[in-house]
C-alpha positions as CSV (number, residue, x, y, z in Angstrom):
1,X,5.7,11.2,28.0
2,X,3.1,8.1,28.1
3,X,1.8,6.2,25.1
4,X,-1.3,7.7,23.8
5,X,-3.4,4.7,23.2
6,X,-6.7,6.0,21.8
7,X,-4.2,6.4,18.7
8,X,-5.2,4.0,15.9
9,X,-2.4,1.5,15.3
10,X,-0.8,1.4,11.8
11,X,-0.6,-2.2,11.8
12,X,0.1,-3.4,8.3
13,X,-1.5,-6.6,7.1
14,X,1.1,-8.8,5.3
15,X,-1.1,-12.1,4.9
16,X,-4.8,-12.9,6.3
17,X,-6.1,-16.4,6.6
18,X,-9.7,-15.5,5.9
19,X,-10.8,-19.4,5.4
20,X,-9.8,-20.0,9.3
21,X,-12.6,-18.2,10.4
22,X,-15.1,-20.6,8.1
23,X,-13.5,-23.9,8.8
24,X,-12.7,-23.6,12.0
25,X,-14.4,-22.2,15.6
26,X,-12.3,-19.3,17.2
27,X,-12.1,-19.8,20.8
28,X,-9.1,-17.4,21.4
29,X,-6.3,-15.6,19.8
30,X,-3.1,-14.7,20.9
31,X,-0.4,-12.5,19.9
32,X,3.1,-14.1,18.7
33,X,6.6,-12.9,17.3
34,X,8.3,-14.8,14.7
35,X,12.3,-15.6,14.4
36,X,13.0,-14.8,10.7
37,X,16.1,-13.7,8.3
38,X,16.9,-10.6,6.9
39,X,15.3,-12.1,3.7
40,X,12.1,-13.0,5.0
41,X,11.7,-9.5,6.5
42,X,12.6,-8.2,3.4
43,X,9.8,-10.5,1.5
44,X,6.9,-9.7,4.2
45,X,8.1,-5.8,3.7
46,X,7.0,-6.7,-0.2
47,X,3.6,-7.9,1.3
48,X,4.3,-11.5,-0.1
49,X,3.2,-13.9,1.8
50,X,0.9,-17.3,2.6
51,X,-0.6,-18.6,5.4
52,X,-3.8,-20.2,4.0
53,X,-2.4,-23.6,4.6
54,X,-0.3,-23.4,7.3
55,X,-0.7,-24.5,11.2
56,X,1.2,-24.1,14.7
57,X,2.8,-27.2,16.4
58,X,4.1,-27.6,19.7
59,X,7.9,-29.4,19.0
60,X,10.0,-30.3,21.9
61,X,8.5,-27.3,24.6
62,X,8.7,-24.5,21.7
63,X,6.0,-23.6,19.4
64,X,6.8,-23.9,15.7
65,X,4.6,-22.0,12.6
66,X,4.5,-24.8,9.8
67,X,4.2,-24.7,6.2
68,X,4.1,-21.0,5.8
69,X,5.2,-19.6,2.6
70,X,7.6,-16.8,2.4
71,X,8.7,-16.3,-1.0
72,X,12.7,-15.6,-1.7
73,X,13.8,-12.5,-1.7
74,X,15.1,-11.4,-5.5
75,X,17.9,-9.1,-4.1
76,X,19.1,-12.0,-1.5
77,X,21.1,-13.8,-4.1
78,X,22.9,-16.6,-2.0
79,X,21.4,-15.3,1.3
80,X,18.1,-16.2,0.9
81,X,16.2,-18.5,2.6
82,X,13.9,-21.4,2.0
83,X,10.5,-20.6,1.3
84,X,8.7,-23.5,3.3
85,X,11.0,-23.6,6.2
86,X,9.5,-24.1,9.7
87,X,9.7,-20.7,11.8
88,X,9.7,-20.9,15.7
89,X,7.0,-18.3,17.0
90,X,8.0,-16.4,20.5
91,X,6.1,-16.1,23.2
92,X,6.5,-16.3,27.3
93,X,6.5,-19.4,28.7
94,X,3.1,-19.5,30.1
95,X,1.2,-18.4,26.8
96,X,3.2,-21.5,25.6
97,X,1.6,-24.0,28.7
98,X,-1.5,-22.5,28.0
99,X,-1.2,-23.2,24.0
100,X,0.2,-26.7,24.4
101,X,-2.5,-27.5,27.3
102,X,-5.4,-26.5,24.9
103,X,-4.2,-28.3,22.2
104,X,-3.9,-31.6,24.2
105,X,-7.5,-31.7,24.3
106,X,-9.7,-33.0,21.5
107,X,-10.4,-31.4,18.8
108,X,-8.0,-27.6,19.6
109,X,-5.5,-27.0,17.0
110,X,-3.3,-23.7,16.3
111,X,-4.3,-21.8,13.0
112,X,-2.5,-18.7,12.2
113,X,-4.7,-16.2,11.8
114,X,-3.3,-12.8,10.2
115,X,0.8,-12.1,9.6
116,X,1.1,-8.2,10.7
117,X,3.8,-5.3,11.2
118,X,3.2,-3.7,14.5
119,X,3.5,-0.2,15.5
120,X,7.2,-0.9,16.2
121,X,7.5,-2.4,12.8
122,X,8.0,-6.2,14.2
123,X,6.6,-9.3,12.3
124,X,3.9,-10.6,14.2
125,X,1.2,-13.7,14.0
126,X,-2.1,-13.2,15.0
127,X,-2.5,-17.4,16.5
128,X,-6.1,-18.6,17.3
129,X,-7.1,-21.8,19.1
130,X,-9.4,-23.1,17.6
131,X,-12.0,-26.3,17.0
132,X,-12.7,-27.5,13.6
133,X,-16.6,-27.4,12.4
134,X,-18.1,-29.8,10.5
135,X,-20.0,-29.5,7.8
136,X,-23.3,-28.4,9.1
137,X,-21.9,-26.1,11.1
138,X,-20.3,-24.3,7.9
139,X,-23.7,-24.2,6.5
140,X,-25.2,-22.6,9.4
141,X,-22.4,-19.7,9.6
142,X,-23.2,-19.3,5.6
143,X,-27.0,-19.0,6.3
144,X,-26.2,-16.6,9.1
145,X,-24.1,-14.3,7.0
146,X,-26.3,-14.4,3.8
147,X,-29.0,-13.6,6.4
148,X,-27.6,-10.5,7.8
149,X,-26.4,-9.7,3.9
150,X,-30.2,-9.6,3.2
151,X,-31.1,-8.2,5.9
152,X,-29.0,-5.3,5.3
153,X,-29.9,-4.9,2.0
154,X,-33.6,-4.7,2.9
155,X,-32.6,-1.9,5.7
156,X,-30.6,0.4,3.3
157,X,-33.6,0.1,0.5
158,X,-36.4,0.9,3.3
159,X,-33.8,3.7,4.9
């Protein structure tokens, strides 16, 4: 029996890094697994998580996630793990090229973008490429959005 994809995925959100999208430009995302412990799963199961100042490096041909938090596990006892450690992310080898290439370039970087469950219950990182904006870009995205804020307000009290 095939997949029904018009289904609407049960993804469940874990951690969101919702200042990405305002510091930085999105160019493109990708879709990576993580290589975690028991403990970590067992944390992100508890929805406790950061991302908000954490970044992607590519270390020696692999692609690490750096700096994200994971808090300990209280159940782990001596099996836990250490909040801050460096988690290699997993993807094929050409998504890797492709990463590494655009980050060569001036100005890409690798910001995680949301930390998810799938369908299949794996831990997954939403990764963007992305260029940093500077600070009058910033303003313009706020103007934009405060625009269309107004704007909508005006549309819903006209009807």
């Amino acid at each position: 029996m095939a997949k029904d994809k018009t289904k609407t995925s049960n993804n469940r959100t874990v951690a969101e890094n919702r200042k990405a999208r305002y510091s930085y430009e999105v160019l493109d995302t990708i879709e990576a697994g993580l290589v975690l412990t028991g403990t970590e799963v067992k944390a992100l199961r508890e929805g406790k998580a950061n991302i908000q100042e954490s970044y992607a490096s590519v270390e020696g041909g692999e692609i690490w996630l750096i700096n994200s938090y994971v808090p300990e596990y209280l159940q782990g006892n001596r099996f836990n793990h250490e909040p801050r450690r460096r988690r290699k992310l997993l993807l094929n080898k050409r998504e890797m090229a492709r990463l590494a290439q655009s980050v060569e370039r001036e100005g890409m970087t690798m910001v995680p973008l949301k930390l998810y469950f799938n369908d299949r219950g794996r831990a997954k990182l939403l990764l963007a490429i992305a260029r940093g904006k500077k600070l009058h870009d910033k303003r313009e995205t706020e103007r934009k959005r405060d625009w269309n804020r107004e704007k909508a307000r005006v549309l819903k009290q006209h009807g």
